[in-house]
PLY file of the C-alpha trace (Angstrom):
ply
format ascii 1.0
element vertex 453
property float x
property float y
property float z
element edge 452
property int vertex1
property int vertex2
end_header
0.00 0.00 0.00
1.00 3.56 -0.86
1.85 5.72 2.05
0.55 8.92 1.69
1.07 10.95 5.19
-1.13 13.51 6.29
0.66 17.15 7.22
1.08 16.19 11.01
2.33 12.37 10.27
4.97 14.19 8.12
5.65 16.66 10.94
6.58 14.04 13.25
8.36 12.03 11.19
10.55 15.46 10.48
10.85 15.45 13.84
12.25 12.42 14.97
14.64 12.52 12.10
15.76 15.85 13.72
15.77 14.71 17.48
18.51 12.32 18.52
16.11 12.51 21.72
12.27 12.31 21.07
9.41 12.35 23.21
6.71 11.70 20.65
3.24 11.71 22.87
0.76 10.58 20.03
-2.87 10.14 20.76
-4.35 7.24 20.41
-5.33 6.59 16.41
-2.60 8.84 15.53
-0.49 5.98 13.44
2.70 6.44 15.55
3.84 2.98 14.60
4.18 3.98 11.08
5.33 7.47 11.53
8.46 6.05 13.29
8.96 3.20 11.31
9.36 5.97 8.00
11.59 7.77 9.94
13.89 4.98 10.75
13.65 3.88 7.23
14.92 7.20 6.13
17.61 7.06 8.53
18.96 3.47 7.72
19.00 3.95 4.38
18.84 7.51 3.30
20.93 8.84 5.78
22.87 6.37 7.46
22.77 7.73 10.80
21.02 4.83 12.08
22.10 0.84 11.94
20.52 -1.45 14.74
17.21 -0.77 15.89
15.49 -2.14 18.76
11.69 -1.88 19.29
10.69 -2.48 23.19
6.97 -2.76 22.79
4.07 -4.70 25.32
3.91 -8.79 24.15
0.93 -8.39 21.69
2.07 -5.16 19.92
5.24 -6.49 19.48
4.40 -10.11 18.34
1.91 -8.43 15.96
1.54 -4.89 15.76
5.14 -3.76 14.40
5.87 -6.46 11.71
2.06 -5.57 10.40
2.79 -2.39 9.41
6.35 -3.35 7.79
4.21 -5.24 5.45
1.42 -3.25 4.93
3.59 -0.18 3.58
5.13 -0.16 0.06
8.06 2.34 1.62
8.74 -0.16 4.54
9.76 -3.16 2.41
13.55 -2.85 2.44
13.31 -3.13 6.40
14.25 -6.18 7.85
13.36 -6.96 11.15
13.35 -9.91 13.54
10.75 -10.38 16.22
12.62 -11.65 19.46
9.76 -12.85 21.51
8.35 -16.74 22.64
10.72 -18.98 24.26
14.32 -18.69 25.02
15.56 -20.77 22.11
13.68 -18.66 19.73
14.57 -15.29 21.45
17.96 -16.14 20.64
17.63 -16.85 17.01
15.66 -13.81 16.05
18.28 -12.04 17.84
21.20 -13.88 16.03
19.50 -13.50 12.88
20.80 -10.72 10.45
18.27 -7.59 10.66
17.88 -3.98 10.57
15.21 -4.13 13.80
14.66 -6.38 16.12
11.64 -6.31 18.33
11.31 -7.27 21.80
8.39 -7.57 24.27
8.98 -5.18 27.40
8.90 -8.14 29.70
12.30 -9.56 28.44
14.31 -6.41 28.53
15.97 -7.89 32.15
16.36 -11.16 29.95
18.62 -9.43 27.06
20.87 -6.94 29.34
21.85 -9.33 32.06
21.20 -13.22 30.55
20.79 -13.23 27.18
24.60 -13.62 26.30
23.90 -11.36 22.97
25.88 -8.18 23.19
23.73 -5.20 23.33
24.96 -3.13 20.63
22.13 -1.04 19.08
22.54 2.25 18.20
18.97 3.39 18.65
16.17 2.44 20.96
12.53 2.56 20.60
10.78 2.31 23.48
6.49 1.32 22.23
4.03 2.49 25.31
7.13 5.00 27.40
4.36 5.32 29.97
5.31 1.15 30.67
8.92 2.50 32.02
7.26 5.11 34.84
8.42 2.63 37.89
11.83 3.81 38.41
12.22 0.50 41.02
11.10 -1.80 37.81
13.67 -4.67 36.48
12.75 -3.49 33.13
13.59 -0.06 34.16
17.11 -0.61 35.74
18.17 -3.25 33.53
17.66 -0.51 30.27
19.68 1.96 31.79
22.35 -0.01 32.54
22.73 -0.23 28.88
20.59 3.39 27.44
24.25 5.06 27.14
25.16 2.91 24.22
22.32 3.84 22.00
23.02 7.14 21.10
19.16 8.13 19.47
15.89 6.94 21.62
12.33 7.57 20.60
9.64 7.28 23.62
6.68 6.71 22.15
2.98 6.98 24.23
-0.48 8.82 24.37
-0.50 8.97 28.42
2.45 9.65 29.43
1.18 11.14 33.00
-1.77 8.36 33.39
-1.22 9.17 37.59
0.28 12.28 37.44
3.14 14.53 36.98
5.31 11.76 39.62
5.53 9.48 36.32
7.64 11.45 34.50
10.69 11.45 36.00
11.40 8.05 34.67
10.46 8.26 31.24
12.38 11.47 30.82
15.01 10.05 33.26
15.51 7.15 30.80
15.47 9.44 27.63
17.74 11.71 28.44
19.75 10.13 31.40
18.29 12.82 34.05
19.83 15.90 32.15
16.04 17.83 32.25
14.54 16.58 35.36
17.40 15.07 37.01
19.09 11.96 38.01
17.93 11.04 41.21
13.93 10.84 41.89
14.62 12.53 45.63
15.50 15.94 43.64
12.69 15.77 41.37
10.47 15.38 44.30
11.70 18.03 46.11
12.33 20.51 43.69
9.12 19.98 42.12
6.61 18.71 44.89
5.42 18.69 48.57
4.14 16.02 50.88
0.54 15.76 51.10
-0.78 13.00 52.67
1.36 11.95 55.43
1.37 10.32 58.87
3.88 11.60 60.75
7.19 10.65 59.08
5.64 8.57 56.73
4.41 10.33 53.01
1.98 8.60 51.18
1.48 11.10 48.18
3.11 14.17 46.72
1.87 17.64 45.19
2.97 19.65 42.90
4.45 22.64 44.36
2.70 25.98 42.64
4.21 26.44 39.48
5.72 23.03 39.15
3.56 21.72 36.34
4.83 24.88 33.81
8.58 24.50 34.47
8.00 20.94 34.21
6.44 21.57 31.06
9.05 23.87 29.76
12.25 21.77 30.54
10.88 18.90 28.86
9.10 21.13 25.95
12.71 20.81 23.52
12.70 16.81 23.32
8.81 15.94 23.36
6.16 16.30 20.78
2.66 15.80 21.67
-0.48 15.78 18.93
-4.36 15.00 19.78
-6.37 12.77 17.70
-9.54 15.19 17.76
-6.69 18.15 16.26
-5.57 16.12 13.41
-8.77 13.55 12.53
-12.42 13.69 11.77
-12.71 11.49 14.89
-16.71 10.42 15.64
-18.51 11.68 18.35
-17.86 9.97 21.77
-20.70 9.96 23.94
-19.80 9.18 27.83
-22.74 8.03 29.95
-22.88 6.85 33.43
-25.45 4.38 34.53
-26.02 4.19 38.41
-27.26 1.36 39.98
-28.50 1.43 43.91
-27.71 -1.51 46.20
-30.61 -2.38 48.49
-30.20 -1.33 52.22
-28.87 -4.20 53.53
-25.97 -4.58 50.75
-25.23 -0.51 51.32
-25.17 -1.55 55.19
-22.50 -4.51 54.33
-20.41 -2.19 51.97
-20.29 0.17 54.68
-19.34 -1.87 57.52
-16.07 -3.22 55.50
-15.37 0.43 54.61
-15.65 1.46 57.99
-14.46 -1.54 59.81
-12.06 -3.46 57.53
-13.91 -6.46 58.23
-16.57 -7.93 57.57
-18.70 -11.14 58.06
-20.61 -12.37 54.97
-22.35 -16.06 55.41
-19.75 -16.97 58.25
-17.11 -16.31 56.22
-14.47 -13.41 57.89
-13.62 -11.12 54.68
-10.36 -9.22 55.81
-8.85 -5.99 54.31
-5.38 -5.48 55.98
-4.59 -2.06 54.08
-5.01 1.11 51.97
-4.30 -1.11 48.77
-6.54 -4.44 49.71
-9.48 -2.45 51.06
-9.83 -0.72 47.57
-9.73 -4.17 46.02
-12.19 -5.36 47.84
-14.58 -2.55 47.74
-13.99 -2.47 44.12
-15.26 -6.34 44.37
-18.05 -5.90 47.04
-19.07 -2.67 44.30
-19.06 -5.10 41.15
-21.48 -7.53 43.68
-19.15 -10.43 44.37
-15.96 -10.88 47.21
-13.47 -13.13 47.17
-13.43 -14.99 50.41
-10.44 -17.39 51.55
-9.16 -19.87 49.00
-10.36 -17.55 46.27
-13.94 -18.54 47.38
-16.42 -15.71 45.82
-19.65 -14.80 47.49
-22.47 -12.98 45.75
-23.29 -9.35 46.92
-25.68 -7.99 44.84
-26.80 -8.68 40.92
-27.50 -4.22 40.54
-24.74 -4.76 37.86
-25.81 -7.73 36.31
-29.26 -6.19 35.53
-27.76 -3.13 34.50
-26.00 -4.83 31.86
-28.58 -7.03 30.69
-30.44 -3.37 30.52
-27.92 -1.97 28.13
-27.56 -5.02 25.87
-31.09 -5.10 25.73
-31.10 -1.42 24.47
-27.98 -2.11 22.11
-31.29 -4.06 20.04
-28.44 -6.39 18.83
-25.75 -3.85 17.78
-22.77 -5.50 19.37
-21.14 -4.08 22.76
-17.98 -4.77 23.99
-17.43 -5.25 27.88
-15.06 -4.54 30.02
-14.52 -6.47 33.23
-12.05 -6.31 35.95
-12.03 -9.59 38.65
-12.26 -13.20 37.58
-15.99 -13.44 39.52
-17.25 -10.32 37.03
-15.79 -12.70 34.22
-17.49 -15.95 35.68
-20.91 -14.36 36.25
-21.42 -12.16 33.11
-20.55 -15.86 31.36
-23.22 -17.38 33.78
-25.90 -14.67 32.62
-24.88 -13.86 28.77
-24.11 -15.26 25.85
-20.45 -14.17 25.79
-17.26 -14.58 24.20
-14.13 -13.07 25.60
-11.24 -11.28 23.05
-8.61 -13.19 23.11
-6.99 -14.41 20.21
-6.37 -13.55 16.90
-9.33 -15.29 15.48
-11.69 -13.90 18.39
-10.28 -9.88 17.10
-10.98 -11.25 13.34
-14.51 -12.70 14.28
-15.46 -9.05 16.17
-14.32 -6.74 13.59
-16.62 -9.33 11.17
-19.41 -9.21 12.97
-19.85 -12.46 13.98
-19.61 -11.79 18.33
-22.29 -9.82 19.70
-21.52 -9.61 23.00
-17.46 -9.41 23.91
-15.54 -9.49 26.99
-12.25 -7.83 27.00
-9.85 -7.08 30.36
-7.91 -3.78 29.73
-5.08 -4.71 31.47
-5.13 -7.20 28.13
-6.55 -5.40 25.38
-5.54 -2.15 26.04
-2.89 -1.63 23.46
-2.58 -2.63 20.17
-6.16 -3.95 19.51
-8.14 -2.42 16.74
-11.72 -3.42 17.38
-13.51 -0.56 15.99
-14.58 -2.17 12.84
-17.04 -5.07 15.20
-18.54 -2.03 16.76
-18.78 1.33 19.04
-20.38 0.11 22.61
-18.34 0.21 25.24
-19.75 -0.86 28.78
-17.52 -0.54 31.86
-19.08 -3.35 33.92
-16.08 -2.82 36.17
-14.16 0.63 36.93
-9.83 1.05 37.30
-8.01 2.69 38.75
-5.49 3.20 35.34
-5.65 6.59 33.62
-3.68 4.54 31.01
-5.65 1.22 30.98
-9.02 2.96 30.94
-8.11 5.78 28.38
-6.22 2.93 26.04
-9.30 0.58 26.03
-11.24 3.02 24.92
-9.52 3.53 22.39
-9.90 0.39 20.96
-13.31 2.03 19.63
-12.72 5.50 19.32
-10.41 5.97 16.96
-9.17 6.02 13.54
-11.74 4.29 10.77
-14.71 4.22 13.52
-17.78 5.44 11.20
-20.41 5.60 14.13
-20.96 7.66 17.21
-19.21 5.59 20.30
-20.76 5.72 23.10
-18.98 4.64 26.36
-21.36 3.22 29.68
-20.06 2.98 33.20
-21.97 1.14 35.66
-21.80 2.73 39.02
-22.54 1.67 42.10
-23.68 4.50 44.02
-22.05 5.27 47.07
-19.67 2.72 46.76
-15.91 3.13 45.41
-17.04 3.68 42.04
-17.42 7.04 42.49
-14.38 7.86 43.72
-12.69 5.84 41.09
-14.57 8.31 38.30
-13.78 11.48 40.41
-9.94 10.09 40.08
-10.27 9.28 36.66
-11.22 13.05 35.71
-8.58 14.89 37.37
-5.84 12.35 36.30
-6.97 13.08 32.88
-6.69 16.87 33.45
-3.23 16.83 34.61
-2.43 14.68 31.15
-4.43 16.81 29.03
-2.76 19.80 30.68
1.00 18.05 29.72
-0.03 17.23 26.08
-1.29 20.66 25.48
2.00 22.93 26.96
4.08 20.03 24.33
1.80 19.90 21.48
3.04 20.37 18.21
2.30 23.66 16.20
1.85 22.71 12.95
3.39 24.73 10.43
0.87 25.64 7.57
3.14 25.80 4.72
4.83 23.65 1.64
7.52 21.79 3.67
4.72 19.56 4.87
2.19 20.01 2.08
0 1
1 2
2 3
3 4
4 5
5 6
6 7
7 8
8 9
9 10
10 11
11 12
12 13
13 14
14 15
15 16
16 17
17 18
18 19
19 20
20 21
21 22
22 23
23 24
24 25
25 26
26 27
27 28
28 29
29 30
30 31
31 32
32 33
33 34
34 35
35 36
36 37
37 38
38 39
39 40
40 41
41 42
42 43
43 44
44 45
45 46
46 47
47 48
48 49
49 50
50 51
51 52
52 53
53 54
54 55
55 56
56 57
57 58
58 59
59 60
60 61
61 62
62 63
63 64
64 65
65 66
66 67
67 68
68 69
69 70
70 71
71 72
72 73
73 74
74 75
75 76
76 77
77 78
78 79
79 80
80 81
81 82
82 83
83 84
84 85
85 86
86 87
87 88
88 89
89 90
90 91
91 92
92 93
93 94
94 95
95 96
96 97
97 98
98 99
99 100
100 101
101 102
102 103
103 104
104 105
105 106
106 107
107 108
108 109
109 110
110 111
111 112
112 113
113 114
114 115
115 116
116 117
117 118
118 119
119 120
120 121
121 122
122 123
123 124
124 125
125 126
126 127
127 128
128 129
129 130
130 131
131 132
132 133
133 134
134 135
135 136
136 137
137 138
138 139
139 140
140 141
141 142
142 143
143 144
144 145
145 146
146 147
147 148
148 149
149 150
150 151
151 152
152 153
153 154
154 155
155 156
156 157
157 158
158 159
159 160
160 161
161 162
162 163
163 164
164 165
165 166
166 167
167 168
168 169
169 170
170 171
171 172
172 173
173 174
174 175
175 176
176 177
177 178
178 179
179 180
180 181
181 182
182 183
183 184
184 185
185 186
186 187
187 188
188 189
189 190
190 191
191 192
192 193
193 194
194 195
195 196
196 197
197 198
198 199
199 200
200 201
201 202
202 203
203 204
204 205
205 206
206 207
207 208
208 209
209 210
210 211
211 212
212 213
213 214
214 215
215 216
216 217
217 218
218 219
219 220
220 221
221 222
222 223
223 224
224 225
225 226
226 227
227 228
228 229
229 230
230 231
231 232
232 233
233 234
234 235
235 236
236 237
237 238
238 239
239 240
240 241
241 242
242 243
243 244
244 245
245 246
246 247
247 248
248 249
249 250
250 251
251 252
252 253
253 254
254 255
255 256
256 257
257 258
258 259
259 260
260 261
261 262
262 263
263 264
264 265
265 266
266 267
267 268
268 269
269 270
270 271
271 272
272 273
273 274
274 275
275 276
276 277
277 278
278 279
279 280
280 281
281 282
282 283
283 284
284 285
285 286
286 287
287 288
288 289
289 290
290 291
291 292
292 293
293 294
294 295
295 296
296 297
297 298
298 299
299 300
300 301
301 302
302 303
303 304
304 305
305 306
306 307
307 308
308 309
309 310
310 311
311 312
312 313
313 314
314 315
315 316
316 317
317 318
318 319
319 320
320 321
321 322
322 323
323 324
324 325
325 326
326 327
327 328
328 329
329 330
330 331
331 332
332 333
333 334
334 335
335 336
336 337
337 338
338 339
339 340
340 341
341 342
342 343
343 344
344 345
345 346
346 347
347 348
348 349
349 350
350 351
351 352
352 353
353 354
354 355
355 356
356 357
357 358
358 359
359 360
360 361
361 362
362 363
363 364
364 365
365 366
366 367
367 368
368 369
369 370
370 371
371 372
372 373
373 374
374 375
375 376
376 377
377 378
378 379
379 380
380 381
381 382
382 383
383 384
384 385
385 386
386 387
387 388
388 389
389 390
390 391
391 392
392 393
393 394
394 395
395 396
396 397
397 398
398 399
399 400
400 401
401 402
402 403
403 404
404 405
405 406
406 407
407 408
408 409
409 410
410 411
411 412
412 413
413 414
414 415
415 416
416 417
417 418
418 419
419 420
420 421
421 422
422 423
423 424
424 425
425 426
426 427
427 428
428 429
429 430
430 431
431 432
432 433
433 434
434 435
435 436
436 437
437 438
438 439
439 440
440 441
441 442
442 443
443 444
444 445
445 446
446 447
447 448
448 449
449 450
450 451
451 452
């Protein structure tokens, strides 16, 4: 196929031609995958600034994604690559095999620094989904530095690259440019650019940014990053966001309550313990769904105020197909139990909903949040169950709204009122502010005249 890119596509691909450092935040839709790969094309064989590529990219977008769009471009055929994923034994002989790019799922990046054997002598690094790199304590994390000062161009490449905030930066830029913006150690980027804010006594659970922060964070990043919004640049449908609230009956508000309250709580004998901050939330978020995981992963039934809610909207959908997103194991088991349901899985389960054959799909974003295009089986997106993930939530629903989508999506979130749900949407909002407010200081100004005609 003929690759014909639109003003912006060519703008970026300018761009990371011109930036030996590049932080290229492309919405979702945007076509970052081939933007990059016709910039390294141009400078592998045009320029010859560039000889050994490596892709880091999440499993599925590297086993598929990548290689996809090497064929599907006329341009892109003189690229050789090498996908380095699967077993040990065939790790190893894509990576021994003679290539211009080799591709790698994030997972293994520990694997090729420290075990692999295989020297690690790429010149420049592509790092698919930066936001995956924001745990400065991560193997994957460490392990790449060890090695980022022998690639001497790197290419970050997301569309949330704040999913919980400013905090997340510090690695992605940290890795990028080795700490020369925002520093080298996390301790000075925390308190240069933020205060404690909730704290007991010595102990600091969360940081804010100090008054001004976000701006001269903005601005000493603003040189090396690049940031574009689908709805700037596309004739993107309309996305309609609706929240449907269910009400749990007294006596299931009065149970959700007491384990909020108490941290424990006694359900059909069984003693349902939440130990801290992070398992409370889980188990709210369960209880809020209307099922708990007792001991031995035993699940007890809460309420069904989702279950109906669902059957509700599929009802509505009058056969259109929806896709669902669920969160626990028990939402999985008992949407199965009440619907006729198939979950996305595999290649031929993506093939068979972009056909037209599914009408009712199951999808967890922690799976299916990257590098699924779905929008051709349909544009109905039900959260049956909420997270946390600025990231996960904004990716999967992306797999609708996007590029080639010819109908108005609408997203549904069932809410359980006055449960954890609420706050979970609340979060979701002003996490999305803070990125929004990031991709707009960076975003690229597109120059209106014949250098990108």
């Amino acid at each position: 196929m003929q690759y014909n890119p639109h003003n912006y596509q060519q703008y970026a691909i300018n761009y990371i031609m011109t930036h030996p450092i590049s932080a290229v935040l492309l919405d979702m839709g945007l076509g970052k995958t081939s933007i990059t790969l016709t910039a390294l094309e141009a400078l592998l064989f045009d320029y010859f600034e560039v000889h050994k590529v490596l892709i880091i990219a999440p499993l599925r977008v590297a086993r598929n994604t990548w290689s996809a769009e090497i064929e599907k471009w006329e341009h892109l055929q003189d690229l050789k690559y090498s996908i380095a994923v699967g077993t040990e034994a065939e790790r190893l002989s894509a990576l021994k095999k003679q290539a211009d790019i080799y591709i790698v799922n994030r997972e293994n990046i520990q694997w090729l620094v420290e075990k692999s054997g295989v020297p690690f002598d790429f010149d420049t690094l592509i790092v698919d989904e930066l936001s995956s790199f924001k745990n400065w304590q991560s193997k994957r994390f460490r392990s790449l530095m060890k090695v980022r000062p022998k690639a001497k161009r790197i290419i970050g490449l997301t569309g949330t690259p704040s999913s919980n905030g400013l905090m997340d930066l510090w690695a992605e830029f940290r890795l990028l440019d080795m700490g020369e913006r925002l520093g080298r150690f996390i301790t000075h980027y925390r308190n240069n650019f933020f205060d404690p804010d909730k704290r007991n006594q010595q102990m600091v659970f969360s940081y804010k940014p100090k008054a001004g922060a976000e701006d001269a964070i903005y601005r000493l990043i603003s040189d090396i990053s690049i940031s574009m919004k689908s709805e700037d640049y596309l004739k993107m449908p309309e996305c309609i966001i609706n929240e449907v609230v269910v009400s749990l009956s007294e006596k299931e508000q009065k149970d959700y309550n007491s384990l909020k309250q108490d941290l424990v709580i006694s359900i059909k004998d069984e003693e349902i313990d939440a130990v801290n901050a992070a398992a409370l939330s889980n188990k709210l978020c369960q209880m809020a769904n209307g099922a708990v995981y007792g001991e031995d992963k035993q699940v007890f039934t809460i309420h069904d105020e989702k279950l109906d809610a669902l059957e509700d909207l599929i009802e509505s959908a009058n056969g259109k197909p929806v896709l669902v997103a669920y969160w626990f194991n028990h939402d999985l088991e008992r949407i199965k139990r009440r619907f006729k349901v198939r979950e996305i899985k595999t290649s031929k389960d993506i093939k068979d909903w972009n056909n037209g054959v599914i009408e009712v799909a199951l999808i967890h974003p922690a799976s299916a949040g990257h590098g699924l295009n779905l929008q051709e089986g349909g544009s109905t997106l039900i959260w049956f169950g909420l997270t946390w993930s600025l990231e996960l939530y904004q990716q999967t629903n992306a797999r609708l709204w996007r590029q080639g989508q010819n109908e108005t999506v609408v997203i549904h979130h069932i809410i359980a009122r006055g449960t954890i749900d609420e706050d979970i949407m609340r979060a979701l909002k002003r996490k999305e502010k803070v990125q929004s407010d990031l991709i707009d200081a960076v975003k690229a100004k597109l120059k209106e005249d014949k250098t990108y005609e």
